[in-house]
Structure formats: structure tokens, C-alpha cells
C-alpha positions, 0 to 999 in steps of 0.5 A: 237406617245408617247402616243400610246408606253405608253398604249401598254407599253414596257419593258425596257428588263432585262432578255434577254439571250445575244445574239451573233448577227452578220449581216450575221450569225442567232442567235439561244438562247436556249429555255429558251432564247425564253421564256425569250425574248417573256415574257419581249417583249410582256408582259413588262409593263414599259415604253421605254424612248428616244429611237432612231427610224430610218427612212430609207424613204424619206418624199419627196418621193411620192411613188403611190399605184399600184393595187393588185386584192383584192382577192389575199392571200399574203404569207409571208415567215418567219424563227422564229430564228432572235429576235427581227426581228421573233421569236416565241411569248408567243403563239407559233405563229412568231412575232418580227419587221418584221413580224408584219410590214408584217401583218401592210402593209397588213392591210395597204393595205387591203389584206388578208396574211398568214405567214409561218414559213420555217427554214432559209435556205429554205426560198429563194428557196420557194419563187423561187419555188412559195411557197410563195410571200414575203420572210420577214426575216433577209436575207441581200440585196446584189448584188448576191440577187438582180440579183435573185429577187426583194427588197423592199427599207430596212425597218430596217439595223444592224448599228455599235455602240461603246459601253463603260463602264457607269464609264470610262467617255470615251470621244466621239469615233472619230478618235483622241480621240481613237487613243491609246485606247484599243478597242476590236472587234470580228475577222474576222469581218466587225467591226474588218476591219473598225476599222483598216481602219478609227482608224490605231491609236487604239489597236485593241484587237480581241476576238474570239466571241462577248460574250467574247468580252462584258466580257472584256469590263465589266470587264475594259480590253478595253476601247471600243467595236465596234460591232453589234449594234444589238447585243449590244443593247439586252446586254445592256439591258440585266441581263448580262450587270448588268447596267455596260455600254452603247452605246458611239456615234451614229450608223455607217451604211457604205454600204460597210462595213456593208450592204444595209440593210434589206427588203421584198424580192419577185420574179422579176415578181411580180413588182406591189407587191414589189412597193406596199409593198414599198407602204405600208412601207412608209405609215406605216412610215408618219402615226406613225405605224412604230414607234409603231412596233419599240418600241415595239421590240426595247425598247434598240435601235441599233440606 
């Protein structure tokens, strides 16, 4: 699995604008941003060394492959405002995870597929109004989605991470060894209410953004960030980390605070389609396709 990530090569991203990534927000970089972000993901030579890949399947689980008429054309539908998940390649076209998982389990499943590039907002009415069949986006899965339609099981999710300074030697964030610590999140957010409910004993340092609260923790005014792990990954890599800090602990993926996760959303009539993409996800996992997507666009892992 190795082998194939060294000879399409992945870089290691060091010039990626930060971005605020927050679960249930969209990230919008400017255009230098975009160009920035395609030419170190899509053209990086150097190679990503001990990076966490999640698996969110079941190895037990014998999933069956139902029938799709072969002459069917599946449309996917896409926003390009969301990196790494889809965004705009170096040749203007959508790529990033979800996207070529999409072109992946279309390959998988020997269909033909389109992908169509609708601003975000847009994207669920299309697909209730048959302008597309699968809506593969950064659209959270929630009770509210799945009365309107079908989800496949999730194929990424946004953890929590703790992040520290590289210098500092923080101890491990448990319960007692953050308690007295200065810990910055951002207000208002699901970050901001698990910390106040699994560490009462911390200092709980709110910042108005996730920029400002990175600033901080650069600069040594708190002791730990708790934050979008997303988010942190692409500073952490980044230019405007400057190496300084890193990833303290493993990933938090509590439900209730921060979400089931993300998967490929389809009608509710179209059963046989949602079970064959399930289909196809865990056959691009066992045979190591996941892995390569994953790498590929996650050179800094969240996990």
C-alpha cells in the first residue's frame, strides 16, 4: 500500500493557505489559495511518511453488490469550495477525496459517471429535483438529512484534535493532566462545549476565529488548542505553522458533539444505488483504494 503512495508521490503541504475549517461551515481560500493548494497536492513530489488513515468499515461486514442497469449514467453532484474533500484541480476540473472516491466507486462498479459543479447551497435541492443522483459533498449527516434522503455509511468525518506547541513537551491531554492548563478553542463551537463538559478543570481561553486561536498557540499564550482537526491538519503543514507545533493525542469523534460524519447522499427511492455505492466503499477500502485517495489529499492526517 506504501509502494503504490511513493510512486504517485505526495507532498508534505508547506504552502497552504490556513484555512478556517470548521464542520459545519465551508472554507472559501482566496484564489491564490486555490492555486497554492492544487500545486502542492496534485504536483508535490516528497513522500508522506506515518500518516493516520481511518477505516470507518467493518472487516466483518459482507456487504452484496446489487444490480444497476449497465447503461445507466450516475451524476454526481459537487461543490468546488471544500479542500481537500473538492475543489478545483490545476486543470480547472473538481478533484479533492470525495470526488475521486466518487470516480473510484464508479470504476469499481463498472458505470459510467458524470460530475457536476453546483455552489453549495444548491446542491440538496438538485438532487430532490432529479438534477443529479448522488450529491457527494462536505454536507454533514444529521437526523434532519436522513428524514429527506438516503446516506451511504460515512466515508470520511471531521475529528477533534489537541494541538501543541513542538517545544512545550505538554504531557498527554487527559482529564488530569489538562486541568490548570490554558487551553484555547474557538466560541461558539462544538470544541468550545466538550471541553467545558469533559475538562471543568481547564482554562478555557475562547477566541473569535480559528486563525486567532493558532496565533496564540504559535506564539505560547496557551498551552493547547482544541479544534477542527481538519483545520489544524493543513496549519500544521502549512507555512504559517513554521514547523512550530503539532498534533498532541489521538482523534475525538463523539457523535453528539461533533457529527456522524460524511457520506454520499442520494433520493430515498433510489435504495439499490445508495447500497451499491455502500458496496463499492468498502471494496475500494479492503483493496487499498482508499488508502491511496487518502494519502494522496491528506499528506497531514486529521486522524
Amino acid at each position: 500500500m506504501r509502494s503504490s503512495v511513493q510512486e504517485n508521490g505526495v507532498l508534505m503541504v508547506q504552502n497552504i493557505v490556513t484555512l478556517v475549517a470548521c464542520f459545519r461551515h465551508k472554507i472559501k481560500p482566496s484564489r491564490l489559495g486555490w492555486s497554492a493548494l492544487s500545486l502542492f497536492l496534485l504536483l508535490g513530489t516528497a513522500q508522506a511518511q506515518g500518516v493516520a488513515i481511518p477505516n470507518f468499515w467493518d472487516p466483518r461486514a459482507q456487504l452484496e453488490r446489487p444490480e444497476l442497469p449497465a447503461t445507466r449514467t450516475i451524476r454526481f453532484l459537487v461543490d468546488d469550495d471544500f479542500p481537500p474533500l473538492h475543489f478545483p484541480g490545476l486543470d480547472g476540473n473538481p478533484t479533492g477525496l470525495s470526488v475521486e472516491l466518487a470516480r473510484a466507486a464508479c470504476e469499481r462498479l463498472t458505470l459510467t459517471c458524470t460530475v457536476q459543479v453546483r455552489r453549495f447551497d444548491t446542491l440538496l435541492d438538485a438532487l430532490s429535483e432529479r438534477q443529479g443522483d448522488v450529491v457527494a459533498a462536505a454536507i454533514p449527516v444529521t437526523a434532519d438529512l436522513r428524514q429527506r434522503f438516503a446516506v451511504t455509511s460515512p466515508y470520511f468525518k471531521i475529528p477533534a484534535r489537541f494541538a501543541v506547541r513542538r517545544d512545550r513537551n505538554q504531557p498527554s491531554p487527559d482529564a488530569k493532566a489538562l486541568s490548570g492548563k490554558n487551553i484555547g478553542v474557538v466560541q461558539g463551537t462544538a470544541h468550545e462545549a466538550f471541553v467545558k463538559a469533559f475538562v471543568p478543570g481547564a482554562a478555557l481561553k475562547p477566541y473569535p476565529e480559528l486563525v486567532a486561536a493558532q496565533t496564540a498557540l504559535k506564539a505560547g499564550e496557551i498551552d493547547y488548542l482544541f479544534a477542527d482537526g481538519l483545520g489544524l491538519a493543513l496549519w500544521i503543514g502549512g507555512e504559517e505553522a513554521g514547523g512550530c507545533c503539532d498534533f498532541s493525542g489521538g482523534p475525538y469523534l463523539e457523535s453528539r458533539f461533533f457529527g456522524e460524519g460524511i457520506g454520499f447522499i442520494t433520493r430515498t427511492d433510489d435504495e439499490a444505488l445508495r447500497r451499491a455505492l455502500d458496496f463499492a466503499l468498502q471494496q475500494l477500502w479492503k483493496e487499498g483504494k482508499y488508502a491511496e485517495l487518502y494519502l494522496r489529499f491528506f499528506p497531514v492526517s486529521p486522524f
